[in-house]
N, C-alpha and C positions, 0 to 999 in steps of 0.2 A: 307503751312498750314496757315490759318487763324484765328486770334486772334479773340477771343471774343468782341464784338462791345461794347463800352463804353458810358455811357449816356452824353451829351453835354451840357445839357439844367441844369441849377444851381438846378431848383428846383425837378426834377427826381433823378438830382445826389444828394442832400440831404432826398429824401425820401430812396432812395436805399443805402445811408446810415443810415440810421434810423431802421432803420431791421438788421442791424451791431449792433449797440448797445442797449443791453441788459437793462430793466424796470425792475424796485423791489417795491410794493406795499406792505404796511403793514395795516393787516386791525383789527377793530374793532368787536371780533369774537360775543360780548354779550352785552347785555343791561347793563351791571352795568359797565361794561369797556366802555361804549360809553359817559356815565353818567356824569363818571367822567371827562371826555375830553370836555365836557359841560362847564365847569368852564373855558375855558380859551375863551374870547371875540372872538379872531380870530378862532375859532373852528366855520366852514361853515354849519353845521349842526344840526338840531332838533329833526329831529326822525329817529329812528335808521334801522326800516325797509326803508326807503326814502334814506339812508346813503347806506346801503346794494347795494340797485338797483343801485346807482348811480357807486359803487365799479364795479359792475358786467357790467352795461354798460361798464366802461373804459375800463375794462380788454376786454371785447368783441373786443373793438376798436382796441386796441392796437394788439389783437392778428389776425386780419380782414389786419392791415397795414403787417405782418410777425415779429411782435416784441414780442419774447420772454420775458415773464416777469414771476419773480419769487415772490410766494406770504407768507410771515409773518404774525404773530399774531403783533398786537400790545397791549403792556403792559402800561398802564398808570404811577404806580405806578414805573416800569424800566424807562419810560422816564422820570419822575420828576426825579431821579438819577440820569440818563444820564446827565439832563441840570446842575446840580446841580456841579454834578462832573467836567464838561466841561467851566463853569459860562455862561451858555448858557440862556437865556428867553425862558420859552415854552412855552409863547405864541407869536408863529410866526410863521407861516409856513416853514422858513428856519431850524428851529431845530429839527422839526418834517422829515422833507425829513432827515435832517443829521443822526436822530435817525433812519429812514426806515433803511436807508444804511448800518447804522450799524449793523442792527439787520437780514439783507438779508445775510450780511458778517458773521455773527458770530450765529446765532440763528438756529431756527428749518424752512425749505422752502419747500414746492412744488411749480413745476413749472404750470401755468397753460397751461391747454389743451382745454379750451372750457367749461369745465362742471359749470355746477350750483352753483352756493356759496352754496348753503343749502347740497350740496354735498360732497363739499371739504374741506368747516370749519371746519367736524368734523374728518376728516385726519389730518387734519394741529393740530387741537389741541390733538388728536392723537401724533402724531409726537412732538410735544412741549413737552409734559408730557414726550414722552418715551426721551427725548435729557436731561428732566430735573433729572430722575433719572440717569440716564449713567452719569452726571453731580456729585449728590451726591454720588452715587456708587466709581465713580472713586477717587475722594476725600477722603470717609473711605480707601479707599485702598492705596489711596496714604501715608497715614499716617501709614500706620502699620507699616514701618520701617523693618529694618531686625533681624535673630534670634538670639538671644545674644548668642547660643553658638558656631551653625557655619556659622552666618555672610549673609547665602544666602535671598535674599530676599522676605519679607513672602507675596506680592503684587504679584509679576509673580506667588509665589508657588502655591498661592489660586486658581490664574485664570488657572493655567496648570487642577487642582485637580476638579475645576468647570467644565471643558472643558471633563475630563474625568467621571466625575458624571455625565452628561445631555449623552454623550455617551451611558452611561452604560444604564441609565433611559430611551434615547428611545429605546434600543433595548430587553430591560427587556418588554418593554411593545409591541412590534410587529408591527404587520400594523395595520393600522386604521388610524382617523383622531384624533390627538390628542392635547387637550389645557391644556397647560401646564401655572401653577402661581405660581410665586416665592417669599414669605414675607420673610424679615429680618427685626428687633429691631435694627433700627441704629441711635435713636434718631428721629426727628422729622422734617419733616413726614418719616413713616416708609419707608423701599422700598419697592419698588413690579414690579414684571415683570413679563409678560405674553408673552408666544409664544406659535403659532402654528406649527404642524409637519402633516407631511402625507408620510405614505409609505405603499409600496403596494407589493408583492411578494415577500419578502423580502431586497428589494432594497434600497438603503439609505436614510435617512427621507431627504423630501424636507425642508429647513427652508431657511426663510427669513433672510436674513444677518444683519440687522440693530438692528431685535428683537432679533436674538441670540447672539449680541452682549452685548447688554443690559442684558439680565438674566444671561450670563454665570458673567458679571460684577456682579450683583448683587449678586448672586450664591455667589461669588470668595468673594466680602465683608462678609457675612455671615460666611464663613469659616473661612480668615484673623480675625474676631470681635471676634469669637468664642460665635456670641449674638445667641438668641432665634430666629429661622426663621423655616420654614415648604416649603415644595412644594406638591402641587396638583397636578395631572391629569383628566382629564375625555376625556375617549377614544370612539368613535364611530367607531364600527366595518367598516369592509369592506363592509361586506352582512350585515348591518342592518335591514335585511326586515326577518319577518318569512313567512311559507308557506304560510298565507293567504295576504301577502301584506303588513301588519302593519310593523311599524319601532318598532325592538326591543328595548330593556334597552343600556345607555348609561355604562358605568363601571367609579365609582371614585373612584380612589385611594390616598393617602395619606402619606406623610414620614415629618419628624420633622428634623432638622440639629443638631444631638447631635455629639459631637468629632469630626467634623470637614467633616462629611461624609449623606448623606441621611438614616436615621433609618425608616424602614416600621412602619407604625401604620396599629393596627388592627382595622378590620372591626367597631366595633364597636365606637373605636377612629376618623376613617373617618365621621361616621355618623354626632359623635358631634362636629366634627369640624366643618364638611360643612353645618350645618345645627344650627349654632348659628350665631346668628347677631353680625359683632362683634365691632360695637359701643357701642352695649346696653347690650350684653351678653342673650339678650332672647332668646329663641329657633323659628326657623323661621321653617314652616311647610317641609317636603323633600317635594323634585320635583317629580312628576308624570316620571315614564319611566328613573328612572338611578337606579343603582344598586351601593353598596355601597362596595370595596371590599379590601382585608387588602394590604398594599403595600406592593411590591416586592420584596424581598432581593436583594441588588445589591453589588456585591463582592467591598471592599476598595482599592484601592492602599495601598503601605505602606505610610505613614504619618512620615517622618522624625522630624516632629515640635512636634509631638504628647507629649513632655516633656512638 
């Protein structure tokens, strides 16, 4: 049998190492985060679209050579922290590469594949937000501590009870395609999590593992805080089409987190929930083509905490 042939020549055999080891790029997703990066002398850059191009060249390169590279946000306001904490200068490019690494290590990444910045920046901060609440999520929950009278812990209890309320809730709601949002009152900023489901003949909702990680967490804080939270849906049929072609009404539905379990609101509660602004409290016109409908009784487990 023969052995696969080995490169000889120094410089083949350090490119065909170099596609071995793995690149981590953290970028500048906004104009007021590039801004700030401004203020430090050795920051090589003036304008942020010219910064952008230059990002998406590399990545191009890198990924042209076979080198995998992983891409971050970068945070201004977390790297002055960083240096801070570390007694690190941010202004040097060496603190800055240490900060990448960091933040490829421990932060929110996609890997690139080729596409566009203008395409993946808003994944990536996608991804950042939903890492940043599973972050605060897990933390109210960490803190709930256990039940003073039988000791079991009220962190797993919520997430068991969360896991079997989003259960209940997709299958109260059937097939379709369905977006689901989760708000809890858990100080500041609130939570919120959103996921999508889809299922079709009765078969089991497809969901994204990462998203329903995050809402069944958030979910589960809600329950453990016993604070003020609500969950949405709005479903879009299977056959949204009528006889003549049009797409029919969406259906929203609506429940409030009272004792520890999802409570239907009524229709007309949906209405003004979904349809008040809710910075400013004014009423924001409804949507063209959804229907407004009372949410669904969904049977409770028993509730051991319930005391």
């Amino acid at each position: 049998m023969t052995s696969a042939s080995r490169p000889t020549d120094p410089s083949t055999a350090r490119r065909a190492l170099r596609r071995e080891i793995p690149s981590s790029a953290a970028v500048l997703a906004d104009e007021q985060d590039f801004t700030a990066m401004r203020r430090y002398p050795t920051f090589p850059f003036d304008d942020h679209r010219s910064y952008l191009q230059q990002v998406e060249t590399l990545l191009r390169s890198l990924a042209a050579q076979g080198v995998l590279t992983t891409l971050s946000l970068f945070d201004p306001a977390a790297y002055e922290k960083y240096c801070a904490d570390l007694a690190l200068d941010p202004d040097r490019p060496d603190s800055r590469s240490r900060y990448t690494a960091e933040v490829a290590r421990t932060g929110a990444t996609l890997t690139y594949q080729g596409e566009p910045l203008t395409e993946l920046l808003p994944l990536l901060v996608e991804e950042a937000d939903r890492q940043a609440t599973w972050d605060h999520a897990s933390g109210v929950l960490a803190r709930a501590g256990s039940c003073e009278e039988c000791g079991e812990d009220l962190a797993r209890a919520a997430f068991a009870r969360a896991t079997q309320a989003l259960q209940a809730l997709l299958a109260s709601l059937g097939d379709g395609t369905h977006h689901l949002v989760c708000s809890v009152a858990a100080g500041e900023p609130s939570l919120l999590a959103v996921l999508h489901a889809t299922s079709s003949d009765g078969a089991r909702p497809q969901l994204a593992e990462s998203e329903t990680l995050v809402f069944c967490t958030v979910l589960a804080a809600g329950f453990a805080l016993r604070s003020p939270g609500g969950l949405v849906s709005r479903t879009t049929a299977p056959a949204a089409r009528d006889v003549t072609g049009d797409r029919t009404h969406d259906t929203v539905r609506g429940w409030t987190l009272g004792d520890s379990w999802p409570r239907p609101l009524g229709a007309a509660e949906v209405f003004t929930a979904y349809c008040t602004d809710a910075d400013t409290g004014e009423p924001i016109p409804p949507e063209h083509g959804v229907d407004y409908a009372p949410g669904l009784p969904l049977t409770p487990p028993p509730d051991p905490h319930s005391h």
